[in-house]
Residue frames relative to the residue before (quaternion, step in Angstrom):
aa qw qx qy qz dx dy dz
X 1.0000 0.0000 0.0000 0.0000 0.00 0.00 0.00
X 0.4318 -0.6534 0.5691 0.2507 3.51 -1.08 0.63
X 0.0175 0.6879 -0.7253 0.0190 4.28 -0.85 1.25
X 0.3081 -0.6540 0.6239 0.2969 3.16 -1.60 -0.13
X 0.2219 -0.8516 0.4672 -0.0851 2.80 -1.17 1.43
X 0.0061 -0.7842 0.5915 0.1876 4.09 -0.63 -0.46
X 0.2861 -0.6818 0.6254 0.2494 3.62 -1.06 0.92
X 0.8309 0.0330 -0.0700 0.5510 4.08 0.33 0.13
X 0.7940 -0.4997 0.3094 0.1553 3.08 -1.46 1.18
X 0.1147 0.9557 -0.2317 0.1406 3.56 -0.30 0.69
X 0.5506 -0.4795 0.4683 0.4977 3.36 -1.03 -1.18
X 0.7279 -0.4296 0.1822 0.5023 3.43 -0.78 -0.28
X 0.8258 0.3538 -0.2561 0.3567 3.22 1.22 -0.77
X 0.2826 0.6463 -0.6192 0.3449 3.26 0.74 1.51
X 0.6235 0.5925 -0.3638 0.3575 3.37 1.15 0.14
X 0.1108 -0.7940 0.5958 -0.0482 3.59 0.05 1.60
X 0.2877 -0.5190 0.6291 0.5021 3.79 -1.73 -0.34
X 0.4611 -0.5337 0.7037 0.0852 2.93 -2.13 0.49
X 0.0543 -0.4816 0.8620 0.1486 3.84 -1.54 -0.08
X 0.2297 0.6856 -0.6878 0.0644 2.18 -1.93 1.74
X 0.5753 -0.6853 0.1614 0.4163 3.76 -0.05 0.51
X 0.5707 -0.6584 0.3364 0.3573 3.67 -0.46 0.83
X 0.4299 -0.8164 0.3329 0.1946 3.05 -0.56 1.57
X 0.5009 -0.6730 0.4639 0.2846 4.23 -0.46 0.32
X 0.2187 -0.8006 0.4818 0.2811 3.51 -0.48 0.52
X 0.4890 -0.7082 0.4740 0.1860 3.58 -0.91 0.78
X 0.4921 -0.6911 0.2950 0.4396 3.46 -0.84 0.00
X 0.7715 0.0788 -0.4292 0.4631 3.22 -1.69 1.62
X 0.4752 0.5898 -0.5587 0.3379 3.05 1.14 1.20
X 0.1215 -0.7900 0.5411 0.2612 3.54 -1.05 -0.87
X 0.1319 -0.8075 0.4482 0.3601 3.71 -0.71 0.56
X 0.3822 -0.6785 0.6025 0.1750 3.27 -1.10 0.58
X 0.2047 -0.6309 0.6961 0.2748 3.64 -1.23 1.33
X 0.3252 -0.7451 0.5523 0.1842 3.86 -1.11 1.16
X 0.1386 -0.7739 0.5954 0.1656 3.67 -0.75 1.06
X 0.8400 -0.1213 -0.0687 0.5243 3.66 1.21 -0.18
X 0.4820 -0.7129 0.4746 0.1851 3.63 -1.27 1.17
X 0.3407 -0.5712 0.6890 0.2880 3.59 -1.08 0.05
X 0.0687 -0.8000 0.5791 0.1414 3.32 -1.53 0.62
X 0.0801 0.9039 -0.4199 0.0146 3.39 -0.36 1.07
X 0.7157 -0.5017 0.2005 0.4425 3.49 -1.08 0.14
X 0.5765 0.5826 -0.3790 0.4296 3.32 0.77 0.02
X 0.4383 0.7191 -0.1851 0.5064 3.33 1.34 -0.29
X 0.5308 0.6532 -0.0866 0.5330 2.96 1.33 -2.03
X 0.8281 0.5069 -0.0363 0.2365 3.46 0.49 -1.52
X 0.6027 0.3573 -0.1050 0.7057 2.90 1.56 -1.55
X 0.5601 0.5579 -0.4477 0.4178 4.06 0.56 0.87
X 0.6412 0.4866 -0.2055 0.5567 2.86 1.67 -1.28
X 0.5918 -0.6719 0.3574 0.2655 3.60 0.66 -0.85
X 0.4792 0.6160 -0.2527 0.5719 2.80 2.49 0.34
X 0.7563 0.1393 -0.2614 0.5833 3.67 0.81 0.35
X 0.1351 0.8353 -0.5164 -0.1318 3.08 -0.30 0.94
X 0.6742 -0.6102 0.1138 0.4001 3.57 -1.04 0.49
X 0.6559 -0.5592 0.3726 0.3439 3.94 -0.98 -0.03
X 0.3859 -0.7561 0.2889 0.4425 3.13 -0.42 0.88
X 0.7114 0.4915 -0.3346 0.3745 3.37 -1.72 0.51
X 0.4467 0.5595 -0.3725 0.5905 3.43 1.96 -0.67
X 0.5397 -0.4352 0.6711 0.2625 3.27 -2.00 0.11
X 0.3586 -0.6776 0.6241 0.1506 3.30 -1.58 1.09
X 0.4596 0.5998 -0.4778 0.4480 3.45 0.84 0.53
X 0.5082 -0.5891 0.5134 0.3621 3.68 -0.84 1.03
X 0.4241 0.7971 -0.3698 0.2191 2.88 -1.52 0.23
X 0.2360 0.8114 -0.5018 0.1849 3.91 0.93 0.65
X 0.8221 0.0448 -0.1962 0.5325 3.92 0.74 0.25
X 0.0767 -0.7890 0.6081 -0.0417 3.47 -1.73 0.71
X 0.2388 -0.6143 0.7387 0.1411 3.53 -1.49 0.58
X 0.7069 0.4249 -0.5376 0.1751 3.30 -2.23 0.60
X 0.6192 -0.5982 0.4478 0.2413 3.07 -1.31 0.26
X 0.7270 -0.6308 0.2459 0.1146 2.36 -1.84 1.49
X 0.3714 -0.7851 0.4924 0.0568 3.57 -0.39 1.37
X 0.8226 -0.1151 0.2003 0.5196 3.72 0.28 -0.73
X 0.5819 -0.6238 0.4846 0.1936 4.02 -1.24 0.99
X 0.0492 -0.6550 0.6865 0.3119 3.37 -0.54 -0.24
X 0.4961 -0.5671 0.4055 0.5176 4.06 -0.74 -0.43
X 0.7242 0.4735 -0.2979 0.4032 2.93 -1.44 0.64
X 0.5796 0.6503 -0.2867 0.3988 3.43 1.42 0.10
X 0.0078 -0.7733 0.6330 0.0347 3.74 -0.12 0.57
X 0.7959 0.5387 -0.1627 0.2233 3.52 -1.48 -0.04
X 0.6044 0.2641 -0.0353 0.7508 2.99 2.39 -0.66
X 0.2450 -0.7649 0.5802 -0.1351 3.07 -1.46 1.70
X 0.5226 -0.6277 0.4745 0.3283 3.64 -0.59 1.10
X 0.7280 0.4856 -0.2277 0.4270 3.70 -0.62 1.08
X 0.6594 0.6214 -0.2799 0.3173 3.15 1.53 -1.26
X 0.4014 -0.5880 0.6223 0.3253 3.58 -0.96 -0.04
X 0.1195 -0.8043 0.5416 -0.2135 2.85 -0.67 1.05
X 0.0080 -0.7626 0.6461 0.0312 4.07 -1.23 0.47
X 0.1320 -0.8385 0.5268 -0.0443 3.76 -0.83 1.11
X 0.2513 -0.6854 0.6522 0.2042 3.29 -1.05 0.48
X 0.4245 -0.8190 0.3846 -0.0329 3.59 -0.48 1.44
X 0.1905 -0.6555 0.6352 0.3613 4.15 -0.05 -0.04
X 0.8179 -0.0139 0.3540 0.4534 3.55 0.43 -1.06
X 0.4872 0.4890 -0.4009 0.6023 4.32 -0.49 0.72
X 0.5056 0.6722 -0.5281 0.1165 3.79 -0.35 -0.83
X 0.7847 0.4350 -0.1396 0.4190 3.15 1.15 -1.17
X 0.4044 0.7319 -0.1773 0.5190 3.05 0.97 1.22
X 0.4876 -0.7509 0.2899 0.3382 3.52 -0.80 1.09
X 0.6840 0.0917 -0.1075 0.7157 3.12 1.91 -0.88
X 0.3210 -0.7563 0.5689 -0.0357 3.64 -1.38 0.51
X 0.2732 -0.8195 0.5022 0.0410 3.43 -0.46 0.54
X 0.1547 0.8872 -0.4274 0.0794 3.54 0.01 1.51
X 0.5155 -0.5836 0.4475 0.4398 4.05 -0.40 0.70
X 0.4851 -0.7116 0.4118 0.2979 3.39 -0.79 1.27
X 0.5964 0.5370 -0.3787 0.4610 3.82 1.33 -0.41
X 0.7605 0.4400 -0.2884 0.3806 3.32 0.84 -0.19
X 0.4267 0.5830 -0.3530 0.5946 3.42 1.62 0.94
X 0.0072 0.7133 -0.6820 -0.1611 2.92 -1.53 1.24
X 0.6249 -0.5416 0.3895 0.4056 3.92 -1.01 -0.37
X 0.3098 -0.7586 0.5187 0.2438 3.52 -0.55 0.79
X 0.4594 -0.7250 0.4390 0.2659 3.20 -0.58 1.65
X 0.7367 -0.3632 0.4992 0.2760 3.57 -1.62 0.30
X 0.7367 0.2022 -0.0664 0.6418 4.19 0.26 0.88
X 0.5949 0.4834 -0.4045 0.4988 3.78 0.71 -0.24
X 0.2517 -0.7532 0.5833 0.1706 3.72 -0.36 0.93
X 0.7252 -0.5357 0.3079 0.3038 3.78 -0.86 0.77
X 0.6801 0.5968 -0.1727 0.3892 3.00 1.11 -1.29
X 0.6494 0.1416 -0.1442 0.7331 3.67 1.50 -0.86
X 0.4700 0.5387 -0.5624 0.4155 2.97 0.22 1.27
X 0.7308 0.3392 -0.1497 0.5732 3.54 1.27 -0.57
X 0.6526 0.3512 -0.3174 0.5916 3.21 1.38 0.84
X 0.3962 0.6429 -0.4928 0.4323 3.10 1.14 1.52
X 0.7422 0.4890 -0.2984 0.3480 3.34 0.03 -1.69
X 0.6476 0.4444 -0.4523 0.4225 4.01 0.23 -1.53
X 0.6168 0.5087 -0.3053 0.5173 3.75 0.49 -1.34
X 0.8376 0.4621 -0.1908 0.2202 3.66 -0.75 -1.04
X 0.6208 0.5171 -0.0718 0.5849 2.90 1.89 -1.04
X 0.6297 0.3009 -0.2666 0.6647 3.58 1.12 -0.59
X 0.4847 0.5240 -0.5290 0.4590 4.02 0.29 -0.06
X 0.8188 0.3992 -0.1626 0.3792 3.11 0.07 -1.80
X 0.6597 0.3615 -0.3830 0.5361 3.90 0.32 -0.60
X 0.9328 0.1377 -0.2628 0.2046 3.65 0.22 -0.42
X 0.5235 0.4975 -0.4746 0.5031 3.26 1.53 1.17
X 0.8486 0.2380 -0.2469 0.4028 3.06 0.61 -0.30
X 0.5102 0.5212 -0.3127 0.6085 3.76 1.54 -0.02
X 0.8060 0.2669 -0.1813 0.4962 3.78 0.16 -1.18
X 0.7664 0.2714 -0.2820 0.5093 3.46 0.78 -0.88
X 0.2924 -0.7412 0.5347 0.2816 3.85 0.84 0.03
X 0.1506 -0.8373 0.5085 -0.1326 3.61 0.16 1.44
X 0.2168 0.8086 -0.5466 0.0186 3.28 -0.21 0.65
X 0.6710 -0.6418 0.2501 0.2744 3.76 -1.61 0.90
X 0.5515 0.4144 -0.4122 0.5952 3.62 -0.32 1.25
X 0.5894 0.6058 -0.3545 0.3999 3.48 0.92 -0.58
X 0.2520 -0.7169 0.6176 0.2028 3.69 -1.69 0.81
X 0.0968 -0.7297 0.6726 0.0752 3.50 -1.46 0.87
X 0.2552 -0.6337 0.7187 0.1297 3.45 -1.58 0.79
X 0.1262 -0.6816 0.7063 -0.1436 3.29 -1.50 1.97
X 0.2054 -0.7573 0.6196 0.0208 2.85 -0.66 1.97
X 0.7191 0.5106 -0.2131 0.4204 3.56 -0.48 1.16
X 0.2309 0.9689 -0.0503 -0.0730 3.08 1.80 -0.30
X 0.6376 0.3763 -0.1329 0.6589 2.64 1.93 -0.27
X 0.6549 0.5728 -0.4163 0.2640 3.63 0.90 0.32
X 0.6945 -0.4435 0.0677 0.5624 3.93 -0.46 0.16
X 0.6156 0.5125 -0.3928 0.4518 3.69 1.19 -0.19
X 0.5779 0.5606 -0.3881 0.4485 3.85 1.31 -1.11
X 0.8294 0.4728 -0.1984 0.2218 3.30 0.68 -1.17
X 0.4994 0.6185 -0.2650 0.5458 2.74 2.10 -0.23
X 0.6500 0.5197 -0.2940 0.4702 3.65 1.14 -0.85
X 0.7826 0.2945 -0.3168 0.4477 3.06 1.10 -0.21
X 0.7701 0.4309 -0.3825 0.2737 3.09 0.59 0.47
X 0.4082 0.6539 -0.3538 0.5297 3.04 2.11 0.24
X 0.6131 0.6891 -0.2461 0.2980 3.17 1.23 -1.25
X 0.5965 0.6268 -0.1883 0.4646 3.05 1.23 -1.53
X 0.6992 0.5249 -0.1834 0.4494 3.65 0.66 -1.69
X 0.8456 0.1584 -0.1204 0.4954 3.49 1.13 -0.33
X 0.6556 -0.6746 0.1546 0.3019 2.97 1.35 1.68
X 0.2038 0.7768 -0.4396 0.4022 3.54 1.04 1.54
X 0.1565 -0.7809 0.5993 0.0807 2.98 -0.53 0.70
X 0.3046 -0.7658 0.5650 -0.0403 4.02 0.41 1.62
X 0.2367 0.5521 -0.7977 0.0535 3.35 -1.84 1.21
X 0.6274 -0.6186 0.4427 -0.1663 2.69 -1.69 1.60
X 0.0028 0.7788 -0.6269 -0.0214 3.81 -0.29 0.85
X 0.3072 0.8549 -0.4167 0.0343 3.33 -0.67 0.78
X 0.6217 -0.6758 0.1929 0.3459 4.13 -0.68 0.90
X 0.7730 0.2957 -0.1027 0.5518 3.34 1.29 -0.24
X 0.6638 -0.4105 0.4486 0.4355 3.79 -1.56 0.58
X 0.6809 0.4784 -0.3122 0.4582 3.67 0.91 -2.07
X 0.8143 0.4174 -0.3176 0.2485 3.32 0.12 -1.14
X 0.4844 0.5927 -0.4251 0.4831 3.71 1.79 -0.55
X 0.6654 0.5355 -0.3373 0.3959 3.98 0.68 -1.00
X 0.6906 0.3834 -0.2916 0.5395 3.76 1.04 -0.76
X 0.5493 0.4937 -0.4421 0.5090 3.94 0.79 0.56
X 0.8630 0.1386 -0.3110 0.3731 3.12 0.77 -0.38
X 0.3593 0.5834 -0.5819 0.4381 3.36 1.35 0.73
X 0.7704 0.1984 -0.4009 0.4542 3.92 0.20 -0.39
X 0.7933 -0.5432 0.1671 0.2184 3.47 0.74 0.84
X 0.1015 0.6490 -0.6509 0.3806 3.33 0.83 1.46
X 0.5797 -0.5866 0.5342 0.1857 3.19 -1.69 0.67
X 0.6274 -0.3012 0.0560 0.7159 3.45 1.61 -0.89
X 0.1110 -0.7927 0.5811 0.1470 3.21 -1.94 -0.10
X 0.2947 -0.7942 0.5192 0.1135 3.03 -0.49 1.30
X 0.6200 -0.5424 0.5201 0.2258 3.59 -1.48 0.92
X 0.0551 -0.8121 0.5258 0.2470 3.55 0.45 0.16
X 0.7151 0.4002 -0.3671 0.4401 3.77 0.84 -0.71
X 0.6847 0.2719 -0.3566 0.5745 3.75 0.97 0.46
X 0.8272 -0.0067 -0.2980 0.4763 3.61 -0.23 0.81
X 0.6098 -0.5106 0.4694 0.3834 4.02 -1.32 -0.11
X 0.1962 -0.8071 0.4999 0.2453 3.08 -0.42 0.94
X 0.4817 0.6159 -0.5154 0.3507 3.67 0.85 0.13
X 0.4627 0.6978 -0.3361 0.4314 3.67 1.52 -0.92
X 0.7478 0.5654 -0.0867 0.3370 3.12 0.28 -2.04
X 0.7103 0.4241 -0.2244 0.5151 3.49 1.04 -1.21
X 0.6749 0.3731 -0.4216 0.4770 3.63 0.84 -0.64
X 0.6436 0.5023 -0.3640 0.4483 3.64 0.89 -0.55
X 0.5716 0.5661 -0.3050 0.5097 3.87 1.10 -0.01
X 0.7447 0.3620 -0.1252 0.5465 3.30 0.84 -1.36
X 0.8340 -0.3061 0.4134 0.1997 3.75 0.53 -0.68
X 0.1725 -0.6826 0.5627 0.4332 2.74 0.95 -1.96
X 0.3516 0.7049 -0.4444 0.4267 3.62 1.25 1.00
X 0.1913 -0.7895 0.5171 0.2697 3.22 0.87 -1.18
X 0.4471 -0.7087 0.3979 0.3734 3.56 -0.86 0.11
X 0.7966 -0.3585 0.3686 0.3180 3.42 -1.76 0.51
X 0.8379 0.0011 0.1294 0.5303 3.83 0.64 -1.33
X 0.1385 -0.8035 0.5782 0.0297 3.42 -1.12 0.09
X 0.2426 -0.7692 0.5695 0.1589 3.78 -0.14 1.89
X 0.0057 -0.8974 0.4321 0.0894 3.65 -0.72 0.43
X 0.2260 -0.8340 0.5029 0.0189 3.32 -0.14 1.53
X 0.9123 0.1696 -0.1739 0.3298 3.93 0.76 -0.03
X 0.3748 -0.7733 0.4083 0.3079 3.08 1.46 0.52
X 0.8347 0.4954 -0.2238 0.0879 2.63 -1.58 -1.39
X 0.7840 0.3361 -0.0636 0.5180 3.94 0.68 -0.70
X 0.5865 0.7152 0.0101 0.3799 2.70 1.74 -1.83
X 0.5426 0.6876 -0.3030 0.3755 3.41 1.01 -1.59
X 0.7879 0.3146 -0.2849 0.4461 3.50 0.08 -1.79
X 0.6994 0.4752 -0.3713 0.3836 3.64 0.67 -0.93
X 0.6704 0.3270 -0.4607 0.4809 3.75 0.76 -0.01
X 0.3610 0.6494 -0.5570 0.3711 3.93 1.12 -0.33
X 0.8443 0.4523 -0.1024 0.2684 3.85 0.89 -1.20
X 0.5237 0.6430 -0.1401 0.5409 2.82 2.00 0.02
X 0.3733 0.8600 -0.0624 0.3423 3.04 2.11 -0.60
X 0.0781 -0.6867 0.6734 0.2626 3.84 0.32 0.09
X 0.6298 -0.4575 0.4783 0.4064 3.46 -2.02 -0.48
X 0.8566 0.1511 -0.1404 0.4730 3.11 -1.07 0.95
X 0.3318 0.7206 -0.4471 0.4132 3.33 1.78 1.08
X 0.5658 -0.6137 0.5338 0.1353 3.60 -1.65 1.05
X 0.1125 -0.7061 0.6977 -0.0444 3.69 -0.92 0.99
X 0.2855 0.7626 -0.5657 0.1304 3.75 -0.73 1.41
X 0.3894 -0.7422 0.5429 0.0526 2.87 -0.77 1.89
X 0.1373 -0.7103 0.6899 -0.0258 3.87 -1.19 1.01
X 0.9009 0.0999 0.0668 0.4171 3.59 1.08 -0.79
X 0.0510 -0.8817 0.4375 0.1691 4.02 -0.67 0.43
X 0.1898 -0.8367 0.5113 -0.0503 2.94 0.68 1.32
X 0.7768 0.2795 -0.1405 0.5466 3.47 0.41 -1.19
X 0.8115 -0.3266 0.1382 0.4645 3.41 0.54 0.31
X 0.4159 -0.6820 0.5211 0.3005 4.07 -1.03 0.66
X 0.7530 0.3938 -0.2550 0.4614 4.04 0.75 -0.08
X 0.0415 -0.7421 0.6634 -0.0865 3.90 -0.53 1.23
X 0.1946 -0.5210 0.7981 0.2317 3.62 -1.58 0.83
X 0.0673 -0.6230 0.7788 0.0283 2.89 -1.74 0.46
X 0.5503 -0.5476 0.5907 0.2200 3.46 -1.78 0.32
X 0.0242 -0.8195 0.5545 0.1429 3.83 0.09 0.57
X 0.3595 0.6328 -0.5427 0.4193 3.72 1.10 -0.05
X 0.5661 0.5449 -0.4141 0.4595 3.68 0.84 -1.70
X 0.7387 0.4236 -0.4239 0.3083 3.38 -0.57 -1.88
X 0.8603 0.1969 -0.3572 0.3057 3.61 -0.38 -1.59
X 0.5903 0.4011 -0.5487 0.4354 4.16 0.61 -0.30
X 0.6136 0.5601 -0.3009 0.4682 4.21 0.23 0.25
X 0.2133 -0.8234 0.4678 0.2400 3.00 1.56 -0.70
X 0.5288 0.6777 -0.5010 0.1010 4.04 0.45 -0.14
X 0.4098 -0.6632 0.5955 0.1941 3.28 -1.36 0.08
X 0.3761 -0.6853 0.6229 0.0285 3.55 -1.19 1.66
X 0.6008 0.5647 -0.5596 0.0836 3.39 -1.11 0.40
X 0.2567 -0.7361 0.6258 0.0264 3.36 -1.80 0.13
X 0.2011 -0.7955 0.5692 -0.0532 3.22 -1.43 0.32
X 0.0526 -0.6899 0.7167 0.0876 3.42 -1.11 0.52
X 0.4905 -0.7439 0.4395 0.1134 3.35 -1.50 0.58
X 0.7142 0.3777 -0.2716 0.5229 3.54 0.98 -1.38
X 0.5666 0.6158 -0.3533 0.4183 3.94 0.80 0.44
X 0.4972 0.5327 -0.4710 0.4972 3.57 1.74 -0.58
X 0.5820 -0.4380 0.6275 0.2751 2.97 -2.08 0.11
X 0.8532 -0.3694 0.3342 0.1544 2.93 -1.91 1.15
X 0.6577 0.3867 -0.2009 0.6145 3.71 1.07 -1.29
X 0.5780 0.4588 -0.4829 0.4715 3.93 0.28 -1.41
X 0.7498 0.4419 -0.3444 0.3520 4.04 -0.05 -1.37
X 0.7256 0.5171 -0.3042 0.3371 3.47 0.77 -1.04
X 0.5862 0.5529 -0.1933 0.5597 3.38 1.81 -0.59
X 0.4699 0.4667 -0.3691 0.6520 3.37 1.05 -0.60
X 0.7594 0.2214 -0.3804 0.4791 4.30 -0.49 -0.68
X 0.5667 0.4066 -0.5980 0.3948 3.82 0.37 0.06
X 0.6919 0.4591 -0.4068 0.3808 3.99 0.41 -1.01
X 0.6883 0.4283 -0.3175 0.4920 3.89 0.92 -0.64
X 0.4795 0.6722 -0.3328 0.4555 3.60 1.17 0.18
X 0.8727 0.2333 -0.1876 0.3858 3.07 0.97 -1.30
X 0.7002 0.3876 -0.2489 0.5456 2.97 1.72 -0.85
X 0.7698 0.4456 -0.2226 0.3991 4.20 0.17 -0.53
X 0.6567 0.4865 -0.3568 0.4524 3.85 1.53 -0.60
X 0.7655 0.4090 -0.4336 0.2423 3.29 0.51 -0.72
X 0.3605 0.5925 -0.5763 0.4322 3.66 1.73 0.56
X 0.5072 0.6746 -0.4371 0.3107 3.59 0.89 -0.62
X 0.5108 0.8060 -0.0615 0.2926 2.56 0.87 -1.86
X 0.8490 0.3499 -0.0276 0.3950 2.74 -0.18 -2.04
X 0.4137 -0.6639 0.4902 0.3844 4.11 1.46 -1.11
X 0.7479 0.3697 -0.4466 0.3233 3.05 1.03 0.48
X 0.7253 0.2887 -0.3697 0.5040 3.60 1.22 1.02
X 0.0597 -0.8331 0.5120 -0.2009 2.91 -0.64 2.08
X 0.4580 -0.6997 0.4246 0.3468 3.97 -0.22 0.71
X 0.3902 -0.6327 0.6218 0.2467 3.45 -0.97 0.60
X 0.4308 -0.8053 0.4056 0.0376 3.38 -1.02 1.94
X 0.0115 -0.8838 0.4137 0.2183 3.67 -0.10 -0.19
X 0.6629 -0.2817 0.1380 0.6798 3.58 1.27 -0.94
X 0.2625 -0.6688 0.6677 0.1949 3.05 -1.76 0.45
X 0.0643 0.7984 -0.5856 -0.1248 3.28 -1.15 0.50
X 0.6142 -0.4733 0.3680 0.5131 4.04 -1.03 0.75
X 0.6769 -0.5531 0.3741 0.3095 3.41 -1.81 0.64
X 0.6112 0.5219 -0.3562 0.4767 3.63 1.49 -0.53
X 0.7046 0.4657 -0.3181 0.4306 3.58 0.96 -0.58
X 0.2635 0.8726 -0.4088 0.0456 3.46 1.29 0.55
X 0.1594 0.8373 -0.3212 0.4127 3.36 2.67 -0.67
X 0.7422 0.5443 -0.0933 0.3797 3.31 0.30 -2.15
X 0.7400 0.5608 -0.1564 0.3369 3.07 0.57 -0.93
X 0.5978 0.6363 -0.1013 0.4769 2.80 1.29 -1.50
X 0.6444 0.4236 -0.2855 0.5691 3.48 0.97 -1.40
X 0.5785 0.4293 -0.5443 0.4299 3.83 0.09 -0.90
X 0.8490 0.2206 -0.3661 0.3108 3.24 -0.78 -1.13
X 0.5470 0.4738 -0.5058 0.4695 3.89 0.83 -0.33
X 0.4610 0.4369 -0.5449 0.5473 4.58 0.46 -0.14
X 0.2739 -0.7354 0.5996 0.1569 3.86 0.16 -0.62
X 0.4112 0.6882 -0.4327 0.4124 3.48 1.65 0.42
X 0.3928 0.7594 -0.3639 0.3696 3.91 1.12 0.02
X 0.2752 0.6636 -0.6823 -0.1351 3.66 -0.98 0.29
X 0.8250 0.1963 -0.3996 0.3481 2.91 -1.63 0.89
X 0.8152 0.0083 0.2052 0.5416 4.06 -1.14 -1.12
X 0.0519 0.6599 -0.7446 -0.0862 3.00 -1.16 0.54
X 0.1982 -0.8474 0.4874 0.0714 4.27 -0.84 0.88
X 0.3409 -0.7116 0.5857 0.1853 3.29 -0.79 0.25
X 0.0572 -0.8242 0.5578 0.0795 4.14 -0.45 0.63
X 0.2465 -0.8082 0.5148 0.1452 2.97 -0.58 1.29
């Protein structure tokens, strides 16, 4: 099979295809023939040399996929050679086939084209465990989404919405604030033309909001510490802006808030497999239903994966960006 691969750390264009032999599923696996990849910033990472993969994962990029099911591992019930299928991945995505734990598959509903189908799970799965599991979201509540328009922003807002959120937006541009709140942020502030710590208390009141998704740490921290209501949630997904924050801890405990974070492609097998039963019952059948769909941006062939890479590193992207195999 043809994957994309890199033999040393890099820019985008260390990313070449490879031939390599179709991997076998194990047991309570399943292999999946992949008709299209998700590309995400992690990805981004494990190119550069800053995420590398878990052990036992594939070193092939590659954390989400669409197509149908290719081969059983034993032990599998529930999955049928043929199905259509989406997976959250450790690692493989980029690739013709892929190997994915059969618990970490859901079924691609009837009307869900492949393509936004593999630009669900990486996104949906980190939304859902850490707004509404880690950050304990509830409906009436406000959340600040630093990032608004990328595949996590756009997901936060549009899950948000579906489960009675009320979503503000940080984003780099006039264009890019106007396409947050066409798919349905509440607002979005320009962050590189006004403070967004301003904005939110002027939005909220001077309450501040309930939670905060965080995509860049580092600088960030104290200014979202202030944006905070009492007894408000802080949940870190990402350190874009940097992996080390001072903070005022006097603030936290007379404010009461709560600090935490998470990474996904490091849980265990069971945490993930639980995690697709809770997004099964509560977040697919919006799938389901057509009225939650990822916001597309480009597709590019599996050899042009180089390409890819650069878009979303220009940062000129909103929403998915796929890979077609």
């Amino acid at each position: 099979m043809t994957a994309i691969g890199f033999d040393e750390p890099g820019a985008s264009d260390v990313l070449h295809p490879v031939t390599l032999p179709v991997p076998a599923p194990g047991p309570g696996e399943v292999l999946v023939k992949v008709a299209f990849a998700g590309v995400n910033r992690p990805d981004v990472l494990q190119r550069l040399g800053q995420y590398p993969p878990p052990p036992g994962a594939s070193p092939i990029p590659g954390l989400e996929i669409s197509g149908t099911v290719a081969a059983l591992g034993d032990g599998v019930a529930g999955l049928v050679p043929g199905q259509a299928v989406c997976a959250l991945v450790s690692g493989g995505g980029y690739a013709q086939y892929c190997l994915a734990k059969a618990g970490h598959c859901l079924p691609v509903p009837e009307g869900l084209p492949l393509a936004e189908a593999a630009a669900l799970p990486e996104t949906l799965f980190t939304v859902w465990h850490n707004v509404f599991e880690r950050g304990y979201a509830r409906e009436g509540e406000t959340i600040l989404v630093h990032g608004g328009t990328s595949g996590i922003g756009t997901m936060a807002i549009m899950l948000g919405r579906h489960f009675g959120l009320k979503v503000i937006v940080t984003c780099g541009s006039p264009e890019k604030c106007a396409q947050a709140l066409e798919i349905g942020a509440a607002h979005a502030i320009d962050y590189k033309a006004a403070d967004f710590v301003e904005e939110v208390a002027k939005i909220t009141g001077g309450k501040g909001v309930d939670l905060v998704l965080d995509m860049v740490a580092g600088s960030y921290v104290p200014r979202n510490l202030k944006c905070l209501a009492m007894d408000g949630r802080h949940v870190t997904i990402a350190v874009q802006g940097g992996a080390k924050a001072e903070i005022n801890m006097a603030v936290v405990m007379t404010r009461r808030y709560t600090l935490t974070g998470s990474t996904l492609r490091s849980r265990s097998d069971e945490f993930k497999t639980l995690l697709v039963q809770e997004i099964a019952a509560n977040a697919w059948p919006i799938v389901e239903s057509g009225h939650l769909r990822p916001v597309m941006d480009a597709r590019f062939p599996l050899v042009e994966a180089a390409a890819a890479h650069a878009r979303m590193e220009a940062g000129d992207h909103i929403g998915k960006i796929v890979l077609e195999v």
